[in-house]
C-alpha positions as CSV (number, residue, x, y, z in Angstrom):
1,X,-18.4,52.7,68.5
2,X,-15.5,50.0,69.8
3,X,-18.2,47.1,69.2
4,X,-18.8,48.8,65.6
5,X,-15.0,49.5,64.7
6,X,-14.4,45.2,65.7
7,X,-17.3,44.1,63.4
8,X,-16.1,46.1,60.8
9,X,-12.5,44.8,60.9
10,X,-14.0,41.0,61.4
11,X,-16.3,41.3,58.0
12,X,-14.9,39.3,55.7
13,X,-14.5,41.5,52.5
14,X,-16.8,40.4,49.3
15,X,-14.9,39.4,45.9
16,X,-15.5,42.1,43.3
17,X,-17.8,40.7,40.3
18,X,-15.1,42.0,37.7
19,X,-12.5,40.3,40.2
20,X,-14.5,36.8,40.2
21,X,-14.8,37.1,36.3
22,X,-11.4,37.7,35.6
23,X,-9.8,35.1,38.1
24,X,-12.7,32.7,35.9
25,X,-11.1,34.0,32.7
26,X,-7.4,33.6,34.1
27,X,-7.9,30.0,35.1
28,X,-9.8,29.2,31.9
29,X,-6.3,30.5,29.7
30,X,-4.0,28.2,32.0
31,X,-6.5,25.2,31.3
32,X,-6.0,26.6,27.4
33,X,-2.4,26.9,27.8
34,X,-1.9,23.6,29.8
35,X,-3.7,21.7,26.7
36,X,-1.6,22.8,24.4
37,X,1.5,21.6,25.6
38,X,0.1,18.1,26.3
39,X,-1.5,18.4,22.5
40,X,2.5,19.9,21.7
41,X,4.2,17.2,23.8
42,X,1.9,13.9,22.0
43,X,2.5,15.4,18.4
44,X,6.2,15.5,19.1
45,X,6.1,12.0,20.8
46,X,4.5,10.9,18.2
47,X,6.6,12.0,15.5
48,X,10.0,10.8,16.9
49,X,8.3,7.5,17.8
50,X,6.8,7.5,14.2
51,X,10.3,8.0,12.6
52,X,12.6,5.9,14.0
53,X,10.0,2.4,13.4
54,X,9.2,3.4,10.3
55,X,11.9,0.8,8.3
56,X,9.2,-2.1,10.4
57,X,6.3,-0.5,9.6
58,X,6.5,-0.7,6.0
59,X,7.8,-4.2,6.4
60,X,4.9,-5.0,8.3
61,X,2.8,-3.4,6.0
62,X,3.9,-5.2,2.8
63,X,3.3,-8.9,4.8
64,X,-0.1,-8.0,5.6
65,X,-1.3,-6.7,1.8
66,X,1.2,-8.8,-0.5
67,X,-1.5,-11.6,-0.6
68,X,-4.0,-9.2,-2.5
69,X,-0.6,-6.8,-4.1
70,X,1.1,-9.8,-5.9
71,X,-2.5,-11.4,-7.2
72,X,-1.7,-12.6,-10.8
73,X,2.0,-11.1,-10.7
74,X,5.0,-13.0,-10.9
75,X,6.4,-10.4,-7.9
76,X,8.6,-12.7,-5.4
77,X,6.5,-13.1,-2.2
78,X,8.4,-11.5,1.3
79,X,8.9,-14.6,3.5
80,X,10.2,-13.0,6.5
81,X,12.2,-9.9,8.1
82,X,14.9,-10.7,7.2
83,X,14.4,-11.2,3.8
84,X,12.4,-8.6,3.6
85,X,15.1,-6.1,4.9
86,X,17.2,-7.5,2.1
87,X,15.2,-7.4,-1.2
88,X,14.2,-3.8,0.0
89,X,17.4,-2.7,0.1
90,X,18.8,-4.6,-2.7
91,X,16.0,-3.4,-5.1
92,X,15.0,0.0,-4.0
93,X,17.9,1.7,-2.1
94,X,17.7,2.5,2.1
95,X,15.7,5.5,1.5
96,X,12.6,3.5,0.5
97,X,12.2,2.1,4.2
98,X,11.7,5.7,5.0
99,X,9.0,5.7,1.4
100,X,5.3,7.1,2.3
101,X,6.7,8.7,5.6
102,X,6.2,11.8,5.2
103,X,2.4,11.6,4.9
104,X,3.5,9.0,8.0
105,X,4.8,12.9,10.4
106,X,2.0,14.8,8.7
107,X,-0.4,11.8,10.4
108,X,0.8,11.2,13.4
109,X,1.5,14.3,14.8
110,X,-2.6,15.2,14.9
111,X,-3.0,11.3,15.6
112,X,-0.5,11.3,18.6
113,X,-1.7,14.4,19.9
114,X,-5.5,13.7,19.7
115,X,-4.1,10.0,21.3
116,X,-2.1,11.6,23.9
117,X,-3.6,14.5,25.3
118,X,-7.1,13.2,25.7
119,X,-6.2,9.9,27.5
120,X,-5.1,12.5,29.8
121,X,-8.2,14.4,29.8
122,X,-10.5,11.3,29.9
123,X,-8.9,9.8,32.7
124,X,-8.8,13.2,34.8
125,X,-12.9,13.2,33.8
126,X,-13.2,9.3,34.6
127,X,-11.5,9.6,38.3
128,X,-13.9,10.0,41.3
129,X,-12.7,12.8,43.5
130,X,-10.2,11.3,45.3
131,X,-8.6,10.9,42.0
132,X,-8.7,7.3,41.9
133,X,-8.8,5.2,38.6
134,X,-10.3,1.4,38.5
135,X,-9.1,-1.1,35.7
136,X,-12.4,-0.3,34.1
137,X,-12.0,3.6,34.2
138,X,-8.4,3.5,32.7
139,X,-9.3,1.0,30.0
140,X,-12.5,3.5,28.9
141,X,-9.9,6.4,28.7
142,X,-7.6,4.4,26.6
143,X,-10.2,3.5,24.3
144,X,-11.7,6.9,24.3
145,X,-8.6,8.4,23.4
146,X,-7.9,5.6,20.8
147,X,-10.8,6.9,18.6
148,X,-10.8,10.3,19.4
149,X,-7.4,10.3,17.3
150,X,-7.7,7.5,14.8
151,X,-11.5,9.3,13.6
152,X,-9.5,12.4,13.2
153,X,-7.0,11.3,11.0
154,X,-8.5,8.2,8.8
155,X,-8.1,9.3,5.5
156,X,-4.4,10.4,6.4
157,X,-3.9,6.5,7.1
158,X,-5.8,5.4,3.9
159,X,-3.1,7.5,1.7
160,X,-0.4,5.9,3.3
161,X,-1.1,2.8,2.4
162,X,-1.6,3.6,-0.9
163,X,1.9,5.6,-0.7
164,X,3.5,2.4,0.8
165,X,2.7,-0.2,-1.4
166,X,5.4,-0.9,-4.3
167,X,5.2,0.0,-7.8
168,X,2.0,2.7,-7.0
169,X,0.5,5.1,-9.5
170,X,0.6,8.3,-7.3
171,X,3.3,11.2,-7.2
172,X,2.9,12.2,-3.8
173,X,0.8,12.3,-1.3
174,X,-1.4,15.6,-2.5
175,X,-1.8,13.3,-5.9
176,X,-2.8,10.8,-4.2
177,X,-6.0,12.3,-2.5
178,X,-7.0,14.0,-5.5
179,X,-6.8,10.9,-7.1
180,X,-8.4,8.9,-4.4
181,X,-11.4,11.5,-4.6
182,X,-12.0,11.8,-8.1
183,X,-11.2,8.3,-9.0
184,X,-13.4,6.3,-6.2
185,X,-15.3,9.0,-4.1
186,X,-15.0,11.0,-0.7
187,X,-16.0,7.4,1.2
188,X,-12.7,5.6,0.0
189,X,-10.7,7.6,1.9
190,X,-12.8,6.2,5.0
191,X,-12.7,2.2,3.8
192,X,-11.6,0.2,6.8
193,X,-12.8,3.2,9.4
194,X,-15.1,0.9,11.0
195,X,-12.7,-2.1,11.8
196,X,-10.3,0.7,12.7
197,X,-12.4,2.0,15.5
198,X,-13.2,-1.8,16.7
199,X,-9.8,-2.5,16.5
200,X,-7.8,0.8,17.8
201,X,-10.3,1.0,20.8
202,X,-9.0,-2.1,22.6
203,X,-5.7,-1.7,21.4
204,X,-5.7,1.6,22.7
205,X,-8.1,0.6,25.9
206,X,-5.3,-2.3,26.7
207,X,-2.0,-0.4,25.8
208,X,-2.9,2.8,28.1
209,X,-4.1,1.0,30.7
210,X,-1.4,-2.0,31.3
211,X,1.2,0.6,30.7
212,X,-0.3,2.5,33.7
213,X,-1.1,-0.5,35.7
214,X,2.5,-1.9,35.3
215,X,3.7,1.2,36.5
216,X,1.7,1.3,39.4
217,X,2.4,-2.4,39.8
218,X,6.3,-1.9,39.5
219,X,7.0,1.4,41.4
220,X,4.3,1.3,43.7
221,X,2.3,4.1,45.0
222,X,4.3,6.8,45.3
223,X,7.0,5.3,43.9
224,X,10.3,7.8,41.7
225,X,10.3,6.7,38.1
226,X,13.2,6.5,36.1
227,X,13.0,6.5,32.2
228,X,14.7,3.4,31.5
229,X,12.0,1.3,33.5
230,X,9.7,3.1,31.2
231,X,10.4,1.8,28.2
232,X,10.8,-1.4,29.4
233,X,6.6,-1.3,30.9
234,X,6.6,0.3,27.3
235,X,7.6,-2.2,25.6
236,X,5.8,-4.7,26.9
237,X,2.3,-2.9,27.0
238,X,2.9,-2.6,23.5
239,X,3.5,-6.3,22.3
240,X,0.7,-7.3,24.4
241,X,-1.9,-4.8,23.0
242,X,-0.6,-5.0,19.2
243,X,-1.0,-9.1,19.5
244,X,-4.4,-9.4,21.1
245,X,-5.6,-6.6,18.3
246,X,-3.8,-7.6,15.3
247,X,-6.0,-9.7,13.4
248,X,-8.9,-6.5,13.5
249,X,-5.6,-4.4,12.0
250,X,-5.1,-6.6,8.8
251,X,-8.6,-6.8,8.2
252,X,-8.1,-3.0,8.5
253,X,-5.5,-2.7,5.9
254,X,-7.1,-5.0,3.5
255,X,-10.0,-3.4,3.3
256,X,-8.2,-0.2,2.6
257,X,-6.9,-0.9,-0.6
258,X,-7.4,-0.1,-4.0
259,X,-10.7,-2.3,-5.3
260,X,-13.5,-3.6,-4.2
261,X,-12.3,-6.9,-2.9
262,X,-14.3,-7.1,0.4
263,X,-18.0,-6.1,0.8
264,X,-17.3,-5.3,4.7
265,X,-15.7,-6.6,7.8
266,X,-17.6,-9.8,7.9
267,X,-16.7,-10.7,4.5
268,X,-12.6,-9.9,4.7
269,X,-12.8,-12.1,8.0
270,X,-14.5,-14.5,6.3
271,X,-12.4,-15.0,3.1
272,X,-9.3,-13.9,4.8
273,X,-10.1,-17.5,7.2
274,X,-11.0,-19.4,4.3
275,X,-8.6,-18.6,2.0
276,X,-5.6,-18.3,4.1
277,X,-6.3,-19.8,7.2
278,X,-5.1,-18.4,11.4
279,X,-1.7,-17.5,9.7
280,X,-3.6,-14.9,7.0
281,X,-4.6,-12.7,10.0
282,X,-0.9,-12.6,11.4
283,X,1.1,-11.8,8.5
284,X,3.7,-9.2,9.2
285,X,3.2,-9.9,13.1
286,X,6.8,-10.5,13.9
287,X,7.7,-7.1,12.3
288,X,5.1,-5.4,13.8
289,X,5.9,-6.8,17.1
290,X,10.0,-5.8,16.6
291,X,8.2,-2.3,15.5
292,X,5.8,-1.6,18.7
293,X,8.8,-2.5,21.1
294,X,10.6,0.4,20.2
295,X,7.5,2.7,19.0
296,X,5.5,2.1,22.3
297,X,8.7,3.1,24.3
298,X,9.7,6.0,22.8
299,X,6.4,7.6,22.5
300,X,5.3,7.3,26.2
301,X,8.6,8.3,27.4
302,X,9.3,11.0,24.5
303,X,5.7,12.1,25.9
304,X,6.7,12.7,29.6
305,X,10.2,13.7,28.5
306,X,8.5,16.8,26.4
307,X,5.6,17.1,29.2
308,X,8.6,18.2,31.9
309,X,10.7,20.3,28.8
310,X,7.0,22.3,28.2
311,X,6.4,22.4,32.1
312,X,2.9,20.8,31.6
313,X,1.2,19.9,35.1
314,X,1.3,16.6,36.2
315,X,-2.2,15.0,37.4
316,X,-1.4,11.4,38.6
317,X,-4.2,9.1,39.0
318,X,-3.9,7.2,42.0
C-alpha cells in the first residue's frame, strides 16, 4: 500500500483538455494584443515622422514633377532649396508646405504600420532558432515589409501627388478620388505601383537592415542603447537607402501623374535619360536627402520610444 501511495504521489498529473485549449487561446490573445501595439506604435511613428518633413517633401516633390508640370507654361522653374523655400512662401503663405498633408497622416499611419510591425514579424519568422539574423535574412525582412506597406496604401500615394502639385483641379482629397475614378479608371490610382514595389523593396531591404547592422556594429552585442546614437545610425541608413533608390522613385512619381506621358517603366527611364540626362533622375535629391535625415530618425526612434510607452515585447535578433 506504501509502494502504491509513492507512485501515486510521483505521477505526474495530466493537463486538462479545456486547460490546454484555453492556455492555447490565452497565448494566441497576447500574440493579438502584442501586434497591435507594434501596428499602434509604427502608425504613430509614422505620423510624427511624416509631419515634421513634410515642408521637404513637397519640395522634393515639385523638383522631381516640374519638368512634366511647367510643359508649355511660362511657370518659373524651382532651381534649388533654397529658392524653393522662398517662392513657396512668398507666393502661397507657410501653410502650403504643410498642402496635401493630410491625405499625407491618413497614409502613413496604415503605411508605417504595415512597414513597421511586419519587419518585425518577418525577421522573427526569418531567424533560425538561435534567433540569429544573416545580412541576407535582414535585407528579405526589410524588403518584405517594404511592400507589405507600400501595396496597401498605393492609391493613398497616387492622390497625394495629385493634392501636391500647384494650381490642381481637386477640392480635397475625397474629390480627388472620385475624380481620379470617374475621370481615368480604378487602375490610375495604381500607375507607378510596379516601379514602386521595385523601388521601395530595396530601399526598404537596405534602410532596415544597415540601420540594424550599424547598430550591431556600433554598440556591440549586448550593448545599452541610447536614443541620441539612434538617430544618428538613422540618419545615415536613411541617406544611404534614399540615394542608391532614388532614380526608381522619380520614375515612380512621373508615372503617377495626370496623362498618359509614359507607356511603362522602360519608357519613363528611357525618355527621362534621353531627354534630361543622369541629372533628370536626381531632381529634388538634395531635398529629399535634408528630408530622410530627419524622417528616418524620428520614425525608428518614435517607434521604440512608443514600443516601451505601449509595453510591447522586445525580440532582438542576435
Amino acid at each position: 500500500m506504501g509502494a502504491d501511495l509513492d507512485r501515486s504521489a510521483a505521477a505526474p498529473v495530466a493537463a486538462s483538455p479545456s486547460a490546454t485549449r484555453d492556455g492555447g487561446i490565452m497565448t494566441q490573445l497576447y500574440t493579438v494584443i502584442d501586434g497591435s501595439r507594434s501596428v499602434a506604435a509604427g502608425g504613430g511613428a509614422g505620423i510624427i515622422a511624416r509631419t515634421a518633413s513634410a515642408p521637404l517633401d513637397r519640395i522634393k516633390l515639385l523638383f522631381q514633377v516640374q519638368a512634366m508640370a511647367s510643359s508649355g507654361t511660362s511657370a518659373t522653374a524651382y532651381t534649388g532649396v533654397g529658392q524653393a523655400f522662398y517662392k513657396i512662401y512668398t507666393e502661397e503663405g507657410i501653410l502650403s508646405f504643410w498642402k496635401g498633408n493630410g491625405v499625407n497622416v491618413i497614409r502613413v499611419a496604415p503605411y508605417a504600420a504595415a512597414q513597421l510591425a511586419s519587419n518585425d514579424y518577418y525577421k522573427a519568422l526569418l531567424a533560425d532558432e538561435d534567433g540569429r539574423l544573416g545580412v541576407p535574412q535582414r535585407l528579405a525582412a526589410g524588403a518584405l515589409a517594404g511592400m507589405t506597406g507600400t501595396a496597401l496604401t498605393h492609391p493613398l500615394d497616387t492622390v497625394r501627388l495629385r493634392l501636391a502639385l500647384p494650381n490642381h483641379e481637386y477640392k480635397g482629397m475625397m474629390d480627388c478620388f472620385g475624380k481620379v475614378y470617374r475621370t481615368e479608371g480604378v487602375r490610375a490610382l495604381y500607375k507607378g505601383l510596379g516601379p514602386t514595389l521595385a523601388g521601395i523593396a530595396p530601399y526598404a531591404a537596405t534602410n532596415f537592415a544597415s540601420y540594424d547592422m550599424a547598430k550591431k556594429m556600433y554598440y556591440g552585442e549586448n550593448g545599452k542603447e541610447d536614443r541620441m546614437s539612434n538617430l544618428l545610425v538613422g540618419a545615415a541608413s536613411g541617406t544611404f537607402s534614399a540615394t542608391v533608390c532614388y532614380p526608381l522613385d522619380t520614375i515612380r512619381r512621373r508615372m503617377q501623374m495626370k496623362g498618359k506621358t509614359y507607356d511603362g517603366m522602360l519608357d519613363a527611364l528611357t525618355q527621362i535619360a534621353k531627354n534630361e540626362g543622369v541629372r533628370g533622375f536626381f531632381r529634388g535629391w538634395v531635398a529629399n536627402s535634408l528630408k530622410v535625415v530627419p524622417q528616418n530618425s524620428i520614425r525608428f526612434v518614435s517607434y521604440e520610444i512608443l514600443k516601451d510607452l505601449l509595453n510591447v515585447p522586445e525580440k532582438k535578433a542576435k
